[in-house]
C-alpha positions as CSV (number, residue, x, y, z in Angstrom):
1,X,70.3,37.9,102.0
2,X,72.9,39.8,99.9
3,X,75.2,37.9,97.9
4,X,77.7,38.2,94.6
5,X,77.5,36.7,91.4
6,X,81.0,35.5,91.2
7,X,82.2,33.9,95.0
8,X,85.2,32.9,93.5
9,X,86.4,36.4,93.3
10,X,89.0,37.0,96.0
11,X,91.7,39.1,97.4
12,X,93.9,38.3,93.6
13,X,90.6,39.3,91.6
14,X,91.7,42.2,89.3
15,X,89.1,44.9,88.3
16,X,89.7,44.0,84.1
17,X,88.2,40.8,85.1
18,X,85.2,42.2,86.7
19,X,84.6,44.4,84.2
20,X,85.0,42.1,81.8
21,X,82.0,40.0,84.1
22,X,79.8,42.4,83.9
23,X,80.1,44.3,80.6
24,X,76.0,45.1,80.3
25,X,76.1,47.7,83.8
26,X,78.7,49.5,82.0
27,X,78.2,49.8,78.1
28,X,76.3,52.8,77.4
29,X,76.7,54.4,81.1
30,X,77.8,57.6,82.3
31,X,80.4,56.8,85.4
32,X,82.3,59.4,87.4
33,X,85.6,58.3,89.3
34,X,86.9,61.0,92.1
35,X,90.6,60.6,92.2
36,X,92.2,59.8,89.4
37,X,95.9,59.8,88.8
38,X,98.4,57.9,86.9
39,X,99.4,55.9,89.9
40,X,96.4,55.2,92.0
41,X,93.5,53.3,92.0
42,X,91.4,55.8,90.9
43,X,93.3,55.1,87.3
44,X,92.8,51.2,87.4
45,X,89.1,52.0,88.2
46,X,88.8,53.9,85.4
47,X,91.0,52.0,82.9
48,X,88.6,49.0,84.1
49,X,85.1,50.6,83.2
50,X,86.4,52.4,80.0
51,X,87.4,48.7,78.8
52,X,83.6,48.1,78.8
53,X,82.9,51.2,76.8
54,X,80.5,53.5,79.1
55,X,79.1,56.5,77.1
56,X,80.9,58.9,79.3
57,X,83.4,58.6,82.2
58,X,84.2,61.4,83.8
59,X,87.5,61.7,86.6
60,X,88.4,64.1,89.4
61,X,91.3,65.3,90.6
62,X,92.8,68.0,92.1
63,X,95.9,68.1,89.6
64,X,94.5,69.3,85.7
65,X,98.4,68.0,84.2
66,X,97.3,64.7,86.1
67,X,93.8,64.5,85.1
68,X,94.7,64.9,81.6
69,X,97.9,62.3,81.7
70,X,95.4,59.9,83.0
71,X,93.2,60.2,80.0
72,X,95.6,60.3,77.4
73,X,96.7,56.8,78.5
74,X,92.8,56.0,78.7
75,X,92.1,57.1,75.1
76,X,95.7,55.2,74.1
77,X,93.3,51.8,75.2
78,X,89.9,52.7,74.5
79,X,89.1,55.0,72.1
80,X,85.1,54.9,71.9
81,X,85.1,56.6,75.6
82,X,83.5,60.2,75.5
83,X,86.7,61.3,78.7
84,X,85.3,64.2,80.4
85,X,88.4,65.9,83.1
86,X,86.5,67.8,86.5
87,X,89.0,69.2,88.3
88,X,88.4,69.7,91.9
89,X,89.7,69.9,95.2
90,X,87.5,67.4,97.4
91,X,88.9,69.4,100.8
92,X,87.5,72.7,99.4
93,X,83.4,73.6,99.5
94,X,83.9,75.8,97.0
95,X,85.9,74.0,94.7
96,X,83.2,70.8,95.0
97,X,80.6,73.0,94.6
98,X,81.8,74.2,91.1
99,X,82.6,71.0,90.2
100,X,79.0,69.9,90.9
101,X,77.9,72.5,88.9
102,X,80.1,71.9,85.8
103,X,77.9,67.8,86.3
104,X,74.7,69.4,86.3
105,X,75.5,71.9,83.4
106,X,76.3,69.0,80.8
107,X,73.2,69.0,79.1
108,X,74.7,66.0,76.2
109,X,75.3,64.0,80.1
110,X,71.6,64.0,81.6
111,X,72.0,60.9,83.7
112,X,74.7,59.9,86.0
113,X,74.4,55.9,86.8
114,X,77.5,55.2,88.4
115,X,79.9,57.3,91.2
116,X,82.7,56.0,92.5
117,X,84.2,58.5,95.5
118,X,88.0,56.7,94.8
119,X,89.7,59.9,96.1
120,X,91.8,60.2,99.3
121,X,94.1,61.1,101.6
122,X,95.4,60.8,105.0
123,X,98.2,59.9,107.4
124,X,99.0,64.1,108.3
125,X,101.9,64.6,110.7
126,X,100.0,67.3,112.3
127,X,96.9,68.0,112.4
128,X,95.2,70.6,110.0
129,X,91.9,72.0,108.8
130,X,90.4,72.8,105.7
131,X,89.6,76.2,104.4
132,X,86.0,75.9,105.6
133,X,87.0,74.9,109.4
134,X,86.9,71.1,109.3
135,X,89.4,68.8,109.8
136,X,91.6,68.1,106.7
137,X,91.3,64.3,106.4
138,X,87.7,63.8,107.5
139,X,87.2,67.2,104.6
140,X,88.2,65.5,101.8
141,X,87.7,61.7,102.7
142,X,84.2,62.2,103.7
143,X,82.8,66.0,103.5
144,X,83.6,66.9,99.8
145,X,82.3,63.2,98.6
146,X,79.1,64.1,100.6
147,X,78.7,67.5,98.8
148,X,79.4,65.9,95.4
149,X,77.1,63.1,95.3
150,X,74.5,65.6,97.0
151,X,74.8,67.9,94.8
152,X,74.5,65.8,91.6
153,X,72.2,63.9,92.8
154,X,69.3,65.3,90.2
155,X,71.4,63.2,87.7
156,X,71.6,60.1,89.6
157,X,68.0,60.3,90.1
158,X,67.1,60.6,86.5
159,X,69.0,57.7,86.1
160,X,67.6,55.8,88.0
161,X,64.1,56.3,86.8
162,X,65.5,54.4,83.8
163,X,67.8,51.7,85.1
164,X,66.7,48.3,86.9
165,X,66.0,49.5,90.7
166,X,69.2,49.1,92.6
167,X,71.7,49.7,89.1
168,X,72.3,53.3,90.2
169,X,75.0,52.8,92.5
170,X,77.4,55.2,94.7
171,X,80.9,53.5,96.1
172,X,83.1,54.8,98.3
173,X,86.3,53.5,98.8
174,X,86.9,52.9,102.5
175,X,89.8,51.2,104.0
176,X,90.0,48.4,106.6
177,X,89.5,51.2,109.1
178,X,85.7,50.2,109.9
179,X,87.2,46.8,111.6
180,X,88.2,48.3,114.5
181,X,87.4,52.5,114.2
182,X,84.0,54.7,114.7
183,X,83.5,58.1,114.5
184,X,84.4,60.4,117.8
185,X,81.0,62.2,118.1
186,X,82.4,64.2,121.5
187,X,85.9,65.3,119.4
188,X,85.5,65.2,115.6
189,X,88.7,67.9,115.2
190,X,90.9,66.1,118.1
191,X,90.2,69.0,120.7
192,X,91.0,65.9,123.7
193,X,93.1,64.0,124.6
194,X,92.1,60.5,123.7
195,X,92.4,58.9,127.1
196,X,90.0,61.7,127.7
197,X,86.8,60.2,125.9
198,X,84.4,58.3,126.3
199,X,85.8,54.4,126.5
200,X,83.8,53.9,123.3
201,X,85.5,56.6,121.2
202,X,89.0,55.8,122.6
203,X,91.0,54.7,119.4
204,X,92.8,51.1,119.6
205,X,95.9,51.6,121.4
206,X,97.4,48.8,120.4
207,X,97.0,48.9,116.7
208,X,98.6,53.0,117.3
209,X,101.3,50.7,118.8
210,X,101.4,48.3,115.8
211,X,101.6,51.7,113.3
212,X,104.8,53.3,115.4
213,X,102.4,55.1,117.8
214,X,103.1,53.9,121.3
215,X,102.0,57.7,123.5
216,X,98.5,57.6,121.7
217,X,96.9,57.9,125.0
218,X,98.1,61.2,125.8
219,X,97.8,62.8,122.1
220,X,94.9,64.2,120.9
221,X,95.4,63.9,117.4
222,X,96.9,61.1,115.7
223,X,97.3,60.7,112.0
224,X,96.0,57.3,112.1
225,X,92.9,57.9,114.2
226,X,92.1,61.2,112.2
227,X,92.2,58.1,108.4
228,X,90.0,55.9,110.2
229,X,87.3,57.9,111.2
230,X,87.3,59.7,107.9
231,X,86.9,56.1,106.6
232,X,84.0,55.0,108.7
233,X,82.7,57.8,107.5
234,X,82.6,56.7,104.0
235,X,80.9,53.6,104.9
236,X,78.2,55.4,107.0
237,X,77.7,57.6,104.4
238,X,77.0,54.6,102.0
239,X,74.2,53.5,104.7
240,X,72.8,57.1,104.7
241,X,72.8,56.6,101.2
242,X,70.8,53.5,101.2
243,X,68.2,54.5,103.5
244,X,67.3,57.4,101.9
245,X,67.3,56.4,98.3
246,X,66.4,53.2,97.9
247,X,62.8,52.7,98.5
248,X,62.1,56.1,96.6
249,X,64.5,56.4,93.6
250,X,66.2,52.6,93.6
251,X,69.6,54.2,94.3
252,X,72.2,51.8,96.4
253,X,74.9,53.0,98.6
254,X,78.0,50.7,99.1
255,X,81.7,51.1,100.9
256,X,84.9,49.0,100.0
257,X,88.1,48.4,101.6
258,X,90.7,47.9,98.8
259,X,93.4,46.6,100.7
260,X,96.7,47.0,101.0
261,X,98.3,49.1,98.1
262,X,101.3,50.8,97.6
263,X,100.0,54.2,95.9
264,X,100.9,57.8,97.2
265,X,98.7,57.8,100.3
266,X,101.2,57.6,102.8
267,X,103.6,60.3,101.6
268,X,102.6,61.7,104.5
269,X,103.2,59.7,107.1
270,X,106.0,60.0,109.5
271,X,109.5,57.9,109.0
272,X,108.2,56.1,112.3
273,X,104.8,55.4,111.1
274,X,106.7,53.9,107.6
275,X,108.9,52.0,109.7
276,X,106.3,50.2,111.3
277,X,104.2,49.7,108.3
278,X,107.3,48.1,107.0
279,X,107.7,46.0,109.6
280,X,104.2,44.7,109.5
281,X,104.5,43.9,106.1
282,X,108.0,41.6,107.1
283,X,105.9,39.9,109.1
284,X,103.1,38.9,107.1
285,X,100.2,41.2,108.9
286,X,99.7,43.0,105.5
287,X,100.2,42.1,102.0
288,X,100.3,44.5,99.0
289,X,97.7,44.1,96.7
290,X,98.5,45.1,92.6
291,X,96.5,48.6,91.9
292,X,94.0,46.5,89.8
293,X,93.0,44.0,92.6
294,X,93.0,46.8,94.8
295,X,90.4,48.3,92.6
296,X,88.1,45.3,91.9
297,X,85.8,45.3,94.7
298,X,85.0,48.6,93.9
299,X,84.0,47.2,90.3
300,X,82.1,44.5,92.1
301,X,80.2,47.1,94.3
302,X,79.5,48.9,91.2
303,X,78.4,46.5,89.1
304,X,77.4,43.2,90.5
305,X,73.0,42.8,90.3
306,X,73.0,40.4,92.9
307,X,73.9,43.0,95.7
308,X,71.2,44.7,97.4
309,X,70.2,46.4,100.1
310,X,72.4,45.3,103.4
311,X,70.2,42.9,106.0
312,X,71.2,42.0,109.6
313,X,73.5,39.6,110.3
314,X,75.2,37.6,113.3
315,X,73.6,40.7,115.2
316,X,75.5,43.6,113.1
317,X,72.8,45.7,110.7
318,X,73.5,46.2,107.3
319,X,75.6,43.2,106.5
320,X,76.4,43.9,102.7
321,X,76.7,47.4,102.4
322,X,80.4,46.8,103.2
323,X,82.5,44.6,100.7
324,X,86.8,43.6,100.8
325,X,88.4,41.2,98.6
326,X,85.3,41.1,95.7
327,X,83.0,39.9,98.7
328,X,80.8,41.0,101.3
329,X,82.4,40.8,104.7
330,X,80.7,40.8,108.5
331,X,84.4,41.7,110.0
332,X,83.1,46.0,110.8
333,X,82.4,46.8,114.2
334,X,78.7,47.7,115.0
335,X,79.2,51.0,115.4
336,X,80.5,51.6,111.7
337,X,77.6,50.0,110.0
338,X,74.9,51.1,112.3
339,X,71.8,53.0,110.9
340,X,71.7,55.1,113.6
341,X,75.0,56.3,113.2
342,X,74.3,56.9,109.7
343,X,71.9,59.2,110.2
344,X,73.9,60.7,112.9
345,X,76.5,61.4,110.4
346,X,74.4,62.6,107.6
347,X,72.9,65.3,109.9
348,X,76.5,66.4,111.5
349,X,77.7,66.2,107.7
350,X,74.6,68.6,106.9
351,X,75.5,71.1,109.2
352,X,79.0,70.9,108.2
353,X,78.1,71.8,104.2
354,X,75.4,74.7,106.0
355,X,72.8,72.5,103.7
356,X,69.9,70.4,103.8
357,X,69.8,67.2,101.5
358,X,65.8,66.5,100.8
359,X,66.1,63.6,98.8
């Protein structure tokens, strides 16, 4: 049964500290971060692994100024870090593609070990598509991290031929979307109105209500709904991952809600949707977490040698392929940790980059 190394990790756990647990799964690595700015997590990801000294660490973003403010402050720490900047717009085919490119043409970085899909975005008034025809959130939250790691996958691969099976690791940062969200197969761009569905792909009405969103029943789209599918996709993806992978190259897949943060995620969101985040926060539904402890169980995903592939548990498949607060947790519905959803998604997601994956 999957476990972690350190159970006394919690929701306070801040990612210098799991570094600093695990220094021999970074030293001597090549990581790549997607996301990185000067005031998200992505950053205290990144400042975490470089304080272990990985051979190279390569960020993403979509902002070049803010790519290279992030590493200056990087190099101002940790000096012995060969930075590498890739930007890229995770929304855009295109732009991912020649992103993945610029990976595989690095012939000093033959191996990638570690990927951490950090970026995202979400909480859209209205509802809006990508240049390639897909909706915006589930684009860049999902599709463009799909395309990456696909893409680069030779380099994970010939890392892993090298490192102990299961080292070679790809996290993506989910959300506590997974708890009560699944992916709308009948509506993935919010065509219908949601009363319209099937019962089983109806959103939560009354956590709408709890986020300022009391008509969801007669919308089709809704900011909220279109963030937590795009995060259940993340953690199906990590599944995919796993099932594909494992047995044949050693590579593991893993998701992680970070919790609570205040980064710039919800610049989005409507002064409604604020209000009522606000208020939840008043009343103790939500606490913030610092930006380090909201990056820490992405270290622990990363890095911990104890985690393996996820097992079934209390009658839910996969129990530890999804991990909050440094530690595994049972608390996603079925639906977003099923296998057969997973593969689901990794054939829509197929169709959706018009490209096979043979692993």
């Amino acid at each position: 049964m999957p476990a972690t190394t350190h159970p006394e990790f919690n929701d306070r756990t801040e990612a210098l500290e799991v570094a600093r647990a695990f220094p021999d799964s970074i030293r001597g690595k090549t990581i790549i971060v997607t996301g990185v700015n000067p005031l998200g997590i992505g950053m205290t990801t990144a400042d975490a692994f470089a304080s272990q000294f990985p051979a190279h660490l390569i960020i993403t973003g979509r902002t070049p100024s803010k790519l290279q403010e992030s590493i200056d402050a990087l190099k101002a720490k940790f000096l012995n870090v060969d930075y590498r900047l890739l930007p890229m717009d995770l929304s855009k085919q295109q732009s991912v593609r020649a992103g993945a490119a610029e990976v595989l043409s690095w012939s000093d970085v033959p191996t990638v070990d570690i990927v951490v899909n950090s970026a995202g975005m979400g909480l859209l008034p209205e509802r809006q598509f990508s240049e390639d025809g897909i909706e915006l959130t589930f684009a860049t939250n999902h599709i463009g991290h799909f395309l990456f790691t696909n893409l680069i996958m030779p380099k994970l691969i010939k890392a892993a031929q090298h490192n102990p099976k299961g080292a070679t690791r790809v996290v993506n940062v989910s959300s506590g979307s997974p708890n009560w969200a699944g992916i709308r197969w009948s509506d993935i761009s919010f065509d219908k109105r949601n009363a319209d569905l099937p019962e089983e792909e109806q959103p939560s009405y009354e956590l709408h209500k709890m986020w300022g969103i009391t008509d969801a029943e007669s919308l089709s789209y809704t900011p909220l709904e279109a963030y937590n599918q795009s995060k259940v996709a993340n953690v199906l993806f990590g599944i995919g991952l796993t099932k594909k992978l494992y047995e044949k190259y050693g590579i593991l897949g893993f998701a992680v809600h970070p919790g609570v943060i205040r980064t710039e995620l919800d610049r989005n969101a409507k002064p409604e949707m604020r209000k009522a985040i606000e208020k939840q926060l008043e009343r103790g539904v939500y606490k913030f977490k610092t930006l380090g402890a909201g990056s820490s169980t992405s270290l622990v995903a990363a890095l911990d040698p104890k985690l393996g592939v996820g097992e079934p548990k209390d009658g839910k498949e996969n129990y530890g392929a999804y991990l909050a607060n440094c530690q595994i947790t049972n608390t996603a519905k079925p639906r977003a940790v099923s296998s057969a959803e997973a593969e689901k998604l990794w054939e829509l997601s197929e169709e959706l980059v018009k490209e096979k994956f043979t692993c």
